[in-house]
DSSP file (Angstrom, degrees, kcal/mol; ACC not computed):
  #  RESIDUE AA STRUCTURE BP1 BP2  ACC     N-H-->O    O-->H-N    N-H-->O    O-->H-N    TCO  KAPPA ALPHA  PHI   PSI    X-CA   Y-CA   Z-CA
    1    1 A X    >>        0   0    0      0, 0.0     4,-2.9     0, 0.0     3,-1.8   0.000 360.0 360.0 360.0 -32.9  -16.5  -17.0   -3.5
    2    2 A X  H 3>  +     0   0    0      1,-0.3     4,-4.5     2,-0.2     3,-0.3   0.958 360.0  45.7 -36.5 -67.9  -17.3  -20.0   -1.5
    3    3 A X  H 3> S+     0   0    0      1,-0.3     4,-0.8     2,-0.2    -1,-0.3   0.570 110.8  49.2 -57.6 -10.8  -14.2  -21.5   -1.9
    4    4 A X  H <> S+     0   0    0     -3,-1.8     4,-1.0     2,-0.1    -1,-0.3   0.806 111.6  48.9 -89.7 -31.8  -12.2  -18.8   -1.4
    5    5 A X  H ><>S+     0   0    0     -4,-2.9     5,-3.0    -3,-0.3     3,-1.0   0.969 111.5  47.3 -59.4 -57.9  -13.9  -17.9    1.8
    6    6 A X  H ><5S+     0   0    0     -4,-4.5     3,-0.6    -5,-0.3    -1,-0.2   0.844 112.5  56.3 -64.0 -18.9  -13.8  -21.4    3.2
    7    7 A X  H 3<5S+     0   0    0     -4,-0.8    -1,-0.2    -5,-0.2    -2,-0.2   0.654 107.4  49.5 -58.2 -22.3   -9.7  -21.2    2.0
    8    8 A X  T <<5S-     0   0    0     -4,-1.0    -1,-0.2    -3,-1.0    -2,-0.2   0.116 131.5 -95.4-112.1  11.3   -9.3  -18.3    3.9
    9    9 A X  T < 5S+     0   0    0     -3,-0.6     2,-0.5    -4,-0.3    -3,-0.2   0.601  76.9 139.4  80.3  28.3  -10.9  -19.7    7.2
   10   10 A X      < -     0   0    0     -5,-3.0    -1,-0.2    -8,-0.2    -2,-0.1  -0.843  41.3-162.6 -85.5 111.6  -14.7  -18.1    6.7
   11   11 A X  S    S+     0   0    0     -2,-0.5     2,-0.2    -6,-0.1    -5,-0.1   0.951  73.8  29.2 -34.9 -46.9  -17.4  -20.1    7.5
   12   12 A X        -     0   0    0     -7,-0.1     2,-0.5    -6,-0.0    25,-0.2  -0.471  61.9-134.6-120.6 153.1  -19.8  -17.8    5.4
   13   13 A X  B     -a   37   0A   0     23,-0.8    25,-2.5    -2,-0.2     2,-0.2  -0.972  32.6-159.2-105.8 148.5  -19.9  -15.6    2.3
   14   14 A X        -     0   0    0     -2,-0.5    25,-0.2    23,-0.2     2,-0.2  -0.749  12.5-178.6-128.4 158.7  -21.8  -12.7    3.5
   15   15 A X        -     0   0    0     -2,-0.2    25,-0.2     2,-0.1    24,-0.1  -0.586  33.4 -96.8-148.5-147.5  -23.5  -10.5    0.9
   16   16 A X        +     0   0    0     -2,-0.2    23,-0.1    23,-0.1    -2,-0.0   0.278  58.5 148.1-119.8  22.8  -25.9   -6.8    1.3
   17   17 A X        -     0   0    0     21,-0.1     2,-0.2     1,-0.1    24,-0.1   0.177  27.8-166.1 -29.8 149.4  -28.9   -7.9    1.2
   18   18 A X        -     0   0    0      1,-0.1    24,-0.3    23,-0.1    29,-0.2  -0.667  34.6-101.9-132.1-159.0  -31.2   -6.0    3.2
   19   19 A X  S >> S+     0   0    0     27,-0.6     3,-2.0    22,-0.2     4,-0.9   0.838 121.1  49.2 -86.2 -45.1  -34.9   -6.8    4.3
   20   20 A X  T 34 S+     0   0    0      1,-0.2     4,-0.3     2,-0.1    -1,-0.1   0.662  97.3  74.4 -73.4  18.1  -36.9   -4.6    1.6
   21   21 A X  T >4 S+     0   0    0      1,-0.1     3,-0.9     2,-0.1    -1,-0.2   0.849  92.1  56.3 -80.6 -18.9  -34.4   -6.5   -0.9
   22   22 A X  T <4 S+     0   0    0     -3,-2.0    -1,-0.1     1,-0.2    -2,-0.1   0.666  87.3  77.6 -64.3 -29.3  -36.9   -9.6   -0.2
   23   23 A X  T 3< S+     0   0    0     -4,-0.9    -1,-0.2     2,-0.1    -2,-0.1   0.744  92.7  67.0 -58.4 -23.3  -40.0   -7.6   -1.3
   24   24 A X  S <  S-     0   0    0     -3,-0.9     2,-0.6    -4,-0.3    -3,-0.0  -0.301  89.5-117.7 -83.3 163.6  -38.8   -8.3   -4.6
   25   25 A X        +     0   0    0    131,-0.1     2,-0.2    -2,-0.1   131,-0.1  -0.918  50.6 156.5 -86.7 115.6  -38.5  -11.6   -6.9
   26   26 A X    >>  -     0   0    0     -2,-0.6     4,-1.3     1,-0.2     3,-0.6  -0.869  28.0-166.5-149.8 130.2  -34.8  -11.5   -7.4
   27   27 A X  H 3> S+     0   0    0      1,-0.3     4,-1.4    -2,-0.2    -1,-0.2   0.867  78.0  70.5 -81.0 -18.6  -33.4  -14.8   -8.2
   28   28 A X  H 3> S+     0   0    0      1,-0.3     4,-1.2     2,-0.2    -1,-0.3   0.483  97.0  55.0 -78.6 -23.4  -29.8  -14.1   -7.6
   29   29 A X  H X> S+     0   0    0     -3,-0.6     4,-2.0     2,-0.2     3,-1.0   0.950 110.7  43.0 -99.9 -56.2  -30.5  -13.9   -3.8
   30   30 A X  H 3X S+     0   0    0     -4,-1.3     4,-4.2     1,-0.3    -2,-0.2   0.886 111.3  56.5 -43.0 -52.6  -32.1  -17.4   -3.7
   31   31 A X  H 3X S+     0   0    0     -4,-1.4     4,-1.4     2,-0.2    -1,-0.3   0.808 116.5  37.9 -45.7 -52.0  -29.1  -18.7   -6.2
   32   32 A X  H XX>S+     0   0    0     -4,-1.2     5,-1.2    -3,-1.0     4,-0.9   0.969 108.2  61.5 -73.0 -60.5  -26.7  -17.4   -3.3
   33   33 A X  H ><5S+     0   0    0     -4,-2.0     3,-0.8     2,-0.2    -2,-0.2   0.906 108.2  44.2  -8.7 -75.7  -29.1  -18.6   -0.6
   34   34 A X  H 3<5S+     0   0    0     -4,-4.2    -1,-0.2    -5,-0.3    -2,-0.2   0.885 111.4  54.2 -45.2 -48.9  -28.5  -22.5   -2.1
   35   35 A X  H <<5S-     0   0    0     -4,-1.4    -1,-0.3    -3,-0.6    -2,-0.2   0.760 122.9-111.3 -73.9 -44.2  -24.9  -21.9   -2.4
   36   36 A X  T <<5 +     0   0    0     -4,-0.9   -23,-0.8    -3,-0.8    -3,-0.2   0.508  62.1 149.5 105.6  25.9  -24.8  -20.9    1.3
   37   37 A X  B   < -a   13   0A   0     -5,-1.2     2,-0.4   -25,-0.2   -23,-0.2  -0.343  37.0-131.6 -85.7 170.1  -24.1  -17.6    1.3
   38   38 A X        -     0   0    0    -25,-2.5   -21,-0.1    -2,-0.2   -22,-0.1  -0.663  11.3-160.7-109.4 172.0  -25.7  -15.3    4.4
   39   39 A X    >>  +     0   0    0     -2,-0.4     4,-2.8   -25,-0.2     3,-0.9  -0.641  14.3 173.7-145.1  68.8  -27.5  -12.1    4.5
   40   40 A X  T 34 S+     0   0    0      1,-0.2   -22,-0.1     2,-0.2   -24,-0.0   0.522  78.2  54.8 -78.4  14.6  -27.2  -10.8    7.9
   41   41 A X  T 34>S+     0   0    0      2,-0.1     5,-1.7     3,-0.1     4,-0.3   0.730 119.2  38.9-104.7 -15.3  -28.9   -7.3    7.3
   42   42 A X  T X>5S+     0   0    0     -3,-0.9     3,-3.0     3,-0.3     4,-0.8   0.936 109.8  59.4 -86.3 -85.8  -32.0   -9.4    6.0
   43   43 A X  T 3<5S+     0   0    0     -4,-2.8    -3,-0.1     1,-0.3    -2,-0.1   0.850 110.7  38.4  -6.8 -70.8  -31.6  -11.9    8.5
   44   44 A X  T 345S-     0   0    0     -5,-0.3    -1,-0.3     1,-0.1    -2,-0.2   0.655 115.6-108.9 -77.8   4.6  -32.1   -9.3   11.5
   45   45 A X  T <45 +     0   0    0     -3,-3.0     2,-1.2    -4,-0.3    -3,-0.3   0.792  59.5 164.5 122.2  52.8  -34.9   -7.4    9.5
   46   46 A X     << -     0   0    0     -5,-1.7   -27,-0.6    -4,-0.8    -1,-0.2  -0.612  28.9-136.8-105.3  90.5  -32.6   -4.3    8.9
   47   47 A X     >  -     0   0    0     -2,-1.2     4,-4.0   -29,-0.2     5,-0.3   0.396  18.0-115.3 -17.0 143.6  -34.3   -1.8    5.9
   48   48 A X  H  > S+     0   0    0      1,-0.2     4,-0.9     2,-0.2    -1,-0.1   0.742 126.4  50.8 -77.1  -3.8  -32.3   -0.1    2.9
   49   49 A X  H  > S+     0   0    0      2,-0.1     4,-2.4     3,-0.1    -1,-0.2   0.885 111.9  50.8 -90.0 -25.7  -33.3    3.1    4.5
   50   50 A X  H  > S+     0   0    0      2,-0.2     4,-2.7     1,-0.2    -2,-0.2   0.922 111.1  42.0 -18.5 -71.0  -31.8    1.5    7.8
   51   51 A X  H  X S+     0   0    0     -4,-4.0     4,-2.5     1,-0.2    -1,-0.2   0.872 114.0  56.1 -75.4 -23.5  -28.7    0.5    6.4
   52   52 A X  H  X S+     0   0    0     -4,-0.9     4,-2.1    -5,-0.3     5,-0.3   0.995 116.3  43.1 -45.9 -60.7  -28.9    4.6    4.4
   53   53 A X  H >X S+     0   0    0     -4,-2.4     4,-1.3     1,-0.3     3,-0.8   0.916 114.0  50.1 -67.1 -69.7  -29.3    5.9    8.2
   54   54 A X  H >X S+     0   0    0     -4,-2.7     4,-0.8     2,-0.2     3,-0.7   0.845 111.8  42.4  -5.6 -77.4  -26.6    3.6    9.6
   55   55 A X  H 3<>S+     0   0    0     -4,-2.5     5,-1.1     1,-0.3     8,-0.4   0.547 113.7  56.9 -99.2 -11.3  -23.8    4.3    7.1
   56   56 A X  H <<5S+     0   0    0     -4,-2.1    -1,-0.3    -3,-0.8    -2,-0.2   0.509 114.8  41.1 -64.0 -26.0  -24.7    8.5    7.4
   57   57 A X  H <<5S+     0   0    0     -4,-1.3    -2,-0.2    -3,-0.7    -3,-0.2   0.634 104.6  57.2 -87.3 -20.0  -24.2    8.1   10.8
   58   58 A X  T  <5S-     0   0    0     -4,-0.8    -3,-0.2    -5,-0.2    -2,-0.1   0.590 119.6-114.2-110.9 -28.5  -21.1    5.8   10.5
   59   59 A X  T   5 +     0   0    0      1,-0.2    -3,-0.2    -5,-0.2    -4,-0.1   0.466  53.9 171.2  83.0  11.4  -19.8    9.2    8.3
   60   60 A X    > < -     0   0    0     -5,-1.1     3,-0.6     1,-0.2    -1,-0.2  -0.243  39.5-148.7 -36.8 136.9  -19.7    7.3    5.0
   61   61 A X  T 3  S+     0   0    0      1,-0.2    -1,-0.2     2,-0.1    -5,-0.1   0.669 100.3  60.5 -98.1  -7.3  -19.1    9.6    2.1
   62   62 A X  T >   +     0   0    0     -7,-0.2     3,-0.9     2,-0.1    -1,-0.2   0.382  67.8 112.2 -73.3 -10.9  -21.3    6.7    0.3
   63   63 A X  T <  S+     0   0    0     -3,-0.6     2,-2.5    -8,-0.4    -2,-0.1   0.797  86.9  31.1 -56.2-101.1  -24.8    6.8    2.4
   64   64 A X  T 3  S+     0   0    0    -12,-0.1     2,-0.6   -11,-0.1    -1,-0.3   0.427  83.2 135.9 -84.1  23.3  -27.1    8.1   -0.2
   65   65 A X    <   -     0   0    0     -2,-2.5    -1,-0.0    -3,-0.9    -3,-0.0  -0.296  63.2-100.5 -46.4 106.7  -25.4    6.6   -3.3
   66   66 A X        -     0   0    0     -2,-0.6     2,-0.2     1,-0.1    -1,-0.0   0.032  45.3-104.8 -20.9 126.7  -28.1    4.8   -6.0
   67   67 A X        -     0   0    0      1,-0.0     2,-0.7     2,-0.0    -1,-0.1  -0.255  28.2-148.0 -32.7 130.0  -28.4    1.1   -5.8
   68   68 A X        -     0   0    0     -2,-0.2     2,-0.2     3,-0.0     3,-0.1  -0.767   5.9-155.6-134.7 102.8  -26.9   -1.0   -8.2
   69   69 A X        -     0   0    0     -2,-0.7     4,-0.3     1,-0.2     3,-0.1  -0.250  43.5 -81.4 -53.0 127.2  -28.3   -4.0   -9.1
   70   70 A X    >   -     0   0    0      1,-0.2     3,-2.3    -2,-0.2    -1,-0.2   0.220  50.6-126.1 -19.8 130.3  -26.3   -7.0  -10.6
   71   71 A X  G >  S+     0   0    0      1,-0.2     3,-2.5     2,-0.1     4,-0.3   0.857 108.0  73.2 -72.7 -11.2  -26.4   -5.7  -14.3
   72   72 A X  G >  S+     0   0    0      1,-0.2     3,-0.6    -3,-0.1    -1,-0.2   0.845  81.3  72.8 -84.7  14.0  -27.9   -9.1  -15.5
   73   73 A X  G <  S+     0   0    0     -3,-2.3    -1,-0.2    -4,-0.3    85,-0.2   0.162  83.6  66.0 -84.4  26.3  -31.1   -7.5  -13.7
   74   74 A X  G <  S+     0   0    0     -3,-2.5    34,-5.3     2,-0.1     2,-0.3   0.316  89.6  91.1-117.2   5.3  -31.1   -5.2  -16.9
   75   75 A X  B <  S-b  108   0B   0     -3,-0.6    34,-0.1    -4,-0.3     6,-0.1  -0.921  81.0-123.7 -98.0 125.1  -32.0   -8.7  -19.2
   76   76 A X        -     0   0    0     32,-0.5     2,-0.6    -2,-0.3     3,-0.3   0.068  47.5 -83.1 -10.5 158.5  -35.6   -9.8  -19.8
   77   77 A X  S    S+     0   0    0     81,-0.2    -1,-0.1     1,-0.2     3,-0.1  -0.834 116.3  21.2 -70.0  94.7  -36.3  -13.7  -18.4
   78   78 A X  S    S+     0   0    0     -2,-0.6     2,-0.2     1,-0.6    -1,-0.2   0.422  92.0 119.6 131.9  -6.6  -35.2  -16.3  -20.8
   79   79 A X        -     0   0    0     -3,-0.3     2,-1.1     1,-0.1    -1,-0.6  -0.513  68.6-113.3 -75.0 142.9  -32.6  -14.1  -22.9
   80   80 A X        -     0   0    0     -2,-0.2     2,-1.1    -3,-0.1    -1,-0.1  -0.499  28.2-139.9 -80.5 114.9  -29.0  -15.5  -22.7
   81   81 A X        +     0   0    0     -2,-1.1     2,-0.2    -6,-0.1    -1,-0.1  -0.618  21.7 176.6 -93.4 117.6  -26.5  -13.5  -20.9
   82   82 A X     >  -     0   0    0     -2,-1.1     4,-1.7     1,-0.1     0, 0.0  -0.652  45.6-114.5-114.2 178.0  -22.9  -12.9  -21.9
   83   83 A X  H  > S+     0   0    0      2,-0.2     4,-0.9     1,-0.2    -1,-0.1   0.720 116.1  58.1 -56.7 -37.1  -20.1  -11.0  -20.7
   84   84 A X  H  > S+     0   0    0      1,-0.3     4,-2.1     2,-0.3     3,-0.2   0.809 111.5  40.0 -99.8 -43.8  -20.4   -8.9  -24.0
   85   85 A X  H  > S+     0   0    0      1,-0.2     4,-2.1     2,-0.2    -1,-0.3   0.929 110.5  59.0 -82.2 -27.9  -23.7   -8.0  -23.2
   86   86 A X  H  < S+     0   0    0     -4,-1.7     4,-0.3     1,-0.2    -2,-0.3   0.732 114.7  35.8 -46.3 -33.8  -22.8   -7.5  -19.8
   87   87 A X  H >X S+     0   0    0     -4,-0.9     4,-2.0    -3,-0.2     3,-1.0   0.823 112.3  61.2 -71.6 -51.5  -20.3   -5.0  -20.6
   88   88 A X  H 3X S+     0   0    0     -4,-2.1     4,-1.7     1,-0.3     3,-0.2   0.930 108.1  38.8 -47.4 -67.6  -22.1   -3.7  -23.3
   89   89 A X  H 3< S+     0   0    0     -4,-2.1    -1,-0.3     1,-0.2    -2,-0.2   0.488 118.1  52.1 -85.8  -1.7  -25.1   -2.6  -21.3
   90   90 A X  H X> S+     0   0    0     -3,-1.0     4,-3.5    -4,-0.3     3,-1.4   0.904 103.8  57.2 -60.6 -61.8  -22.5   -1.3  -18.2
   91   91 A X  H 3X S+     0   0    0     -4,-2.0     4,-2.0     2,-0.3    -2,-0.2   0.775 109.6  47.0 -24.7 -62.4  -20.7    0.6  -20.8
   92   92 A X  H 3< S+     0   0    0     -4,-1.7    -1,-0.3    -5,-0.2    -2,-0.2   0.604 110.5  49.9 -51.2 -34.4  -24.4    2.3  -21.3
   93   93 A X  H <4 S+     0   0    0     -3,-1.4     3,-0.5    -5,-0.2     4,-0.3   0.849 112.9  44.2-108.1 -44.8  -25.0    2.8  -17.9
   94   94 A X  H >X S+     0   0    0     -4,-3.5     4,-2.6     1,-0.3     2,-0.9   0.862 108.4  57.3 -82.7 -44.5  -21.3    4.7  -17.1
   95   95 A X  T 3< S+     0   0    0     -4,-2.0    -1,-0.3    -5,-0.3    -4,-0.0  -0.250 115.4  38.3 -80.9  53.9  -21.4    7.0  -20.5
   96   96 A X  T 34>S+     0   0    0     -2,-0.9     5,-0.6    -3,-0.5    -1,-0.3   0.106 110.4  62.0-158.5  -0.6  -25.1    8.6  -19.1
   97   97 A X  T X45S+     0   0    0     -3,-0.6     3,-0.7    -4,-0.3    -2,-0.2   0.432 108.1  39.0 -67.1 -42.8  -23.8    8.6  -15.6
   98   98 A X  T 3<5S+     0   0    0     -4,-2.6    -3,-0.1     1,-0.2    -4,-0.1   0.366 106.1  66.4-113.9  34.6  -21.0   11.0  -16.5
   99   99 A X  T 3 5S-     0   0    0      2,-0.3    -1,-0.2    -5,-0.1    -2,-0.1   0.430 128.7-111.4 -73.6 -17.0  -23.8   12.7  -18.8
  100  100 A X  T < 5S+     0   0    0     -3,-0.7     2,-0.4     1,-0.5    -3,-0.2   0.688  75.8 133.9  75.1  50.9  -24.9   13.3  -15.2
  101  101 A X      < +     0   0    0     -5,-0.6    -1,-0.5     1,-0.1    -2,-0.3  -0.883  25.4 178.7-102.6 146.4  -27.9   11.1  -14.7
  102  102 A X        +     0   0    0     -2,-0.4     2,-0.5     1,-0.3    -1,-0.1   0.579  57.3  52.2-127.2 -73.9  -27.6    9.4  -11.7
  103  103 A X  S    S+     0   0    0     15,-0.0    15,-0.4    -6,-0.0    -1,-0.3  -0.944  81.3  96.5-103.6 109.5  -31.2    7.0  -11.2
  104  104 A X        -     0   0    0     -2,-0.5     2,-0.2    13,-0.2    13,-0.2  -0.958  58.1-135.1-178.3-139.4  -31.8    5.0  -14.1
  105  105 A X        -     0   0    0     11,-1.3    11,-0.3    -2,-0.2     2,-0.2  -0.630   9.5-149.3-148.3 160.8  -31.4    1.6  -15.7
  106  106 A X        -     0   0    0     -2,-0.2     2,-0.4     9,-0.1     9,-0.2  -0.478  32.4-165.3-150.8 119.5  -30.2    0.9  -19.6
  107  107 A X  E     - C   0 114B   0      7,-1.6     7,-1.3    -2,-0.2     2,-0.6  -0.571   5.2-139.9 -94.9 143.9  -32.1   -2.2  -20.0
  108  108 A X  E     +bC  75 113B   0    -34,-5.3     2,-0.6    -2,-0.4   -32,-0.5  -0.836  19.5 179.4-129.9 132.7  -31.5   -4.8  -23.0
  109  109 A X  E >  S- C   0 112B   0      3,-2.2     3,-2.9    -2,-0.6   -34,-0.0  -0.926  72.1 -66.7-114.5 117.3  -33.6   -7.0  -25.3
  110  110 A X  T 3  S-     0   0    0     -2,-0.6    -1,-0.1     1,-0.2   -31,-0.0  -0.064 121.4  -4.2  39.0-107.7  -31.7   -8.7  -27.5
  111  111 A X  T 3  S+     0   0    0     -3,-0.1    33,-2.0     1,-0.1    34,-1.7   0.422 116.1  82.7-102.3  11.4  -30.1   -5.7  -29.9
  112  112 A X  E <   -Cd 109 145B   0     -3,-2.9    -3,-2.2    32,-0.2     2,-0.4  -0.949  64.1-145.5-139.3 143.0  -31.8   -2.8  -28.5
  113  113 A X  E     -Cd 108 146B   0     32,-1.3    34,-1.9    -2,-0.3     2,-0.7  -0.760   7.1-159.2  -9.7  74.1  -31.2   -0.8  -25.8
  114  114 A X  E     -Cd 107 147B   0     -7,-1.3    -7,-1.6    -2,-0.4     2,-0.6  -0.792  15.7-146.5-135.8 101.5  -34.2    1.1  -23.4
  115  115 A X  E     - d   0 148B   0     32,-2.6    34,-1.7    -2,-0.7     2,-0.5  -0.444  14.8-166.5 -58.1 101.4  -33.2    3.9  -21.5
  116  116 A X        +     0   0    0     -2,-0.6   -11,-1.3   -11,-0.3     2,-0.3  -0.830  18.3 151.6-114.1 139.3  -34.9    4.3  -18.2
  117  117 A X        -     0   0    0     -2,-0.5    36,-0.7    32,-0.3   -13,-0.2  -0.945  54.5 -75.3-154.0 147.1  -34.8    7.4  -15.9
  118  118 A X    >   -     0   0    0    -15,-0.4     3,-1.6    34,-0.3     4,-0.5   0.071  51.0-115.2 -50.5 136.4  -37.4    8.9  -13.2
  119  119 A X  G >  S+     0   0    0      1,-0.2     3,-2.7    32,-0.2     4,-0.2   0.943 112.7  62.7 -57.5 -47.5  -40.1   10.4  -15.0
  120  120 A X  G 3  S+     0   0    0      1,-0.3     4,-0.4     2,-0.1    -1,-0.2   0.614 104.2  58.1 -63.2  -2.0  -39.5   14.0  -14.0
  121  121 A X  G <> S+     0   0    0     -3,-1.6     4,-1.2     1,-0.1    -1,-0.3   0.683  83.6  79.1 -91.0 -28.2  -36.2   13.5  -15.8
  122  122 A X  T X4 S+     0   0    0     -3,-2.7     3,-3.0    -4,-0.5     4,-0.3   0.945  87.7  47.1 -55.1 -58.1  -37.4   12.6  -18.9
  123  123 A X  T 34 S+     0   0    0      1,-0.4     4,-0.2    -4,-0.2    -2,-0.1   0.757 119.4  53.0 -44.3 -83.8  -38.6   16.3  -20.9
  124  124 A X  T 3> S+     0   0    0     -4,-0.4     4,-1.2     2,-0.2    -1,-0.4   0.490 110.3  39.6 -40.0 -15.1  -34.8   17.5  -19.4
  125  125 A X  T X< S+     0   0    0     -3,-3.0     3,-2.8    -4,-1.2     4,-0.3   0.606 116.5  54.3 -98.1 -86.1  -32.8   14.8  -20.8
  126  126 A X  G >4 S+     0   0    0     -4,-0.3     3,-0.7     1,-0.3     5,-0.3   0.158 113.6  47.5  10.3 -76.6  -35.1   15.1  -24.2
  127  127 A X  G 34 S+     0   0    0     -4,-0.2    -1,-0.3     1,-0.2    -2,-0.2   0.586 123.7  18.4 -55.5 -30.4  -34.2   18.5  -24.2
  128  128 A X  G << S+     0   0    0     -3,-2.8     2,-0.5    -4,-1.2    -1,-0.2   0.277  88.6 102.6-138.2  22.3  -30.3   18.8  -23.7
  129  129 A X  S <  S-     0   0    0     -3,-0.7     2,-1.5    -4,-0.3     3,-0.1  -0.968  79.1-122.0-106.2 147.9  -28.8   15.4  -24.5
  130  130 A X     >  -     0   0    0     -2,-0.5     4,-0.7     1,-0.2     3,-0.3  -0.665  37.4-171.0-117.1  74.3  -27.1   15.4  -27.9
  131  131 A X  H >> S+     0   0    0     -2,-1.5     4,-3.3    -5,-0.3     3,-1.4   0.948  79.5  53.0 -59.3 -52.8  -29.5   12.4  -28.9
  132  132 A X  H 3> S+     0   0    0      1,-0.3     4,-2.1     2,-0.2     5,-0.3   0.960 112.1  43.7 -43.1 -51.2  -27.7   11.7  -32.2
  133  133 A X  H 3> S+     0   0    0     -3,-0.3     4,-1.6     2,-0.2    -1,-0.3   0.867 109.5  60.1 -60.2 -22.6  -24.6   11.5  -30.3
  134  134 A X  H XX S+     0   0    0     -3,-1.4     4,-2.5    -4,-0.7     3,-0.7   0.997 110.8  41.0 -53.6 -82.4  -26.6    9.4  -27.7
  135  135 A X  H 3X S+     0   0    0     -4,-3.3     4,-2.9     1,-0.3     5,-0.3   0.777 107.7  58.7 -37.7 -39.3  -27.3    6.9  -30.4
  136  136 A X  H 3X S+     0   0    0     -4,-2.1     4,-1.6    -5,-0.5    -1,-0.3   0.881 106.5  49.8 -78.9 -36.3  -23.9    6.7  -32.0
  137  137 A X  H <X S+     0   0    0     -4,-1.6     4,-1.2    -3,-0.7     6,-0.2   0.930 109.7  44.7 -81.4 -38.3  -22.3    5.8  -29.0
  138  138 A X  H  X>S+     0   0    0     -4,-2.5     5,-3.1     1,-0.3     4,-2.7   0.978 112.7  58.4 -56.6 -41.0  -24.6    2.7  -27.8
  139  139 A X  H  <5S+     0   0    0     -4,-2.9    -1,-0.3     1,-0.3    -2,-0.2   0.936 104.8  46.8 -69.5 -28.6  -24.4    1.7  -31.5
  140  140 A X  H  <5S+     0   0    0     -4,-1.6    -1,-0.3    -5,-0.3    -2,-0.2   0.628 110.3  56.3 -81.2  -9.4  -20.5    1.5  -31.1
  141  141 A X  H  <5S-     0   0    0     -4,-1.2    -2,-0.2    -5,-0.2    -1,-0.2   0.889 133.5 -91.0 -78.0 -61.8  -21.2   -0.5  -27.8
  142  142 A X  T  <5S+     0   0    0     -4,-2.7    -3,-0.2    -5,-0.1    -2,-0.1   0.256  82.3 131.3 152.3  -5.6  -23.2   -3.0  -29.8
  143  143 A X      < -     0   0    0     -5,-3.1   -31,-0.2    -6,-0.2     3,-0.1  -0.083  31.6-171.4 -65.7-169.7  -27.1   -1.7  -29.7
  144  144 A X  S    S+     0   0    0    -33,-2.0     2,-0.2     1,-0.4   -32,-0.2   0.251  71.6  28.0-136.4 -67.3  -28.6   -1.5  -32.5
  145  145 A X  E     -d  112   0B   0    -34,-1.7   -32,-1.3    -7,-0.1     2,-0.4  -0.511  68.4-160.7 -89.9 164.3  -31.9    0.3  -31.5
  146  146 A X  E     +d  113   0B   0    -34,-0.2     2,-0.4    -2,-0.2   -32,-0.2  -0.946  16.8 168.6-151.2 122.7  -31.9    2.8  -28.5
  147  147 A X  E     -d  114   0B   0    -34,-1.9   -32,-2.6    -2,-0.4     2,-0.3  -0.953  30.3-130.7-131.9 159.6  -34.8    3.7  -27.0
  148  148 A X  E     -d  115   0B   0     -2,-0.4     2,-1.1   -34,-0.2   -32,-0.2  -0.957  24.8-130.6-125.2 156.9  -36.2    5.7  -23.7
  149  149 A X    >   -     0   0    0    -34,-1.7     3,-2.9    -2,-0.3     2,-1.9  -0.782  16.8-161.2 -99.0  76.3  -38.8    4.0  -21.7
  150  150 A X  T 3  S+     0   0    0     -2,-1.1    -1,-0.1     1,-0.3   -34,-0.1   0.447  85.4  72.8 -86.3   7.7  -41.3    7.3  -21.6
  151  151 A X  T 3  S-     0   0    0     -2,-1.9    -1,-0.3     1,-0.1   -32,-0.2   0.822 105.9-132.1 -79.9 -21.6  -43.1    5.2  -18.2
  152  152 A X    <   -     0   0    0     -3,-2.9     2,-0.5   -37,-0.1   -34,-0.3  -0.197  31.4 -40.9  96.6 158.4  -39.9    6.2  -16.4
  153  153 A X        +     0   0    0    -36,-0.7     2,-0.3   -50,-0.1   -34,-0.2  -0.424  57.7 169.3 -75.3 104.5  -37.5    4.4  -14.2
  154  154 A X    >   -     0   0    0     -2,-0.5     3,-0.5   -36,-0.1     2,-0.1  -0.926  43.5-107.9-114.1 160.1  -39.2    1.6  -11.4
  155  155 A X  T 3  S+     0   0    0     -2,-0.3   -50,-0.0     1,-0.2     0, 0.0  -0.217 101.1   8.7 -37.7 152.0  -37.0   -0.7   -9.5
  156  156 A X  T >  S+     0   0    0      1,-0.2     3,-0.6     2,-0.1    -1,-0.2   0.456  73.8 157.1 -65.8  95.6  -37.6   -4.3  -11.0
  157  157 A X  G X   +     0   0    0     -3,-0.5     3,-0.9     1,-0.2     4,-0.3   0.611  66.5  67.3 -50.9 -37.9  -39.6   -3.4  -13.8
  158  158 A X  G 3  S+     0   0    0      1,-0.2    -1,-0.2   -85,-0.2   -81,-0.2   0.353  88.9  74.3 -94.9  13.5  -38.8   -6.5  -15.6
  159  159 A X  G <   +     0   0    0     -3,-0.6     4,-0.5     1,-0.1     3,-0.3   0.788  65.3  87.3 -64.4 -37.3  -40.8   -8.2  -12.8
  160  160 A X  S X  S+     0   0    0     -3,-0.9     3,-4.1     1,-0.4     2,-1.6   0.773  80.2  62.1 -50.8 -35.7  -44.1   -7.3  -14.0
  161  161 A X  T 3  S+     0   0    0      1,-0.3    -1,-0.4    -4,-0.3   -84,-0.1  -0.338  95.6  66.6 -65.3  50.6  -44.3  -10.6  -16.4
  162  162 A X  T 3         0   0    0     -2,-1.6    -1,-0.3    -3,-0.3    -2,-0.2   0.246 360.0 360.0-108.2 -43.3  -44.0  -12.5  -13.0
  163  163 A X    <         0   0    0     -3,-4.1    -2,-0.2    -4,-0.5    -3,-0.1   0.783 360.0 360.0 -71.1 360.0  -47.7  -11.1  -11.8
């Protein structure tokens, strides 16, 4: 983006960071950081409930929409990432979004698939998603295994091997 920015007469690439995005180990914001990109809602200390409050106020039909992270925050550390898995596990994430789940995750380790959703969500999806069908479709993405995370859906989960 740099180059395009500076082609187009922008100092800066600007990105959405916010301040509680900081709380987190995410490397992608450091990575950007180097490159030169800004974060001016981080910069001035401005919260994701902030920027919620803000953009409800502003009349956004978008204020309380679910985060979405960069999908290669759905990879273990030290697993390769391709396009094909990138797609793959998008792919994942869009066919259980218009199942109507909303908040969750579909995380990938090498060839299988681990379905994360708020715990109070789990018994209902058990109960009324057409699991076989569930399965058949990831495997025609490219899983192999499919699984659901039965801890429930946290924001970066795949941090914990950090502590």
């Amino acid at each position: 983006m740099k180059p395009l920015a500076l082609k187009r007469g922008y100092p800066y690439v600007v990105d959405g960071v916010n301040a509680d995005d900081l709380q987190d180990y995410r490397p992608g914001i450091q990575a950007a950081k180097e490159r030169g990109a800004r974060s001016p809602l981080a910069e001035i200390g401005v919260s994701k409930a902030e920027v919620r409050e803000i953009s409800r106020s502003l009349g956004l039909a978008w204020w309380d929409k679910p985060a979405q992270p960069c999908l290669s925050s759905r990879f273990p550390y030290g697993e390769a990432i391709t396009v094909h898995k990138l797609q793959r596990v998008g792919r994942a994430e869009i066919y259980l979004r218009q199942l109507g789940y909303s908040n969750l995750r579909v995380r990938s380790q090498e060839d299988t698939a681990k379905i994360e959703l708020p715990a109070t969500e789990i018994t209902q999806f058990v109960q009324q998603v057409n699991l076989p069908e569930l399965v058949k479709t990831f495997q025609k993405l490219g899983f192999v295994y499919v699984t659901l995370d039965l801890e429930g859906y946290r924001s970066g989960k795949l941090n914990q091997v950090l502590q």
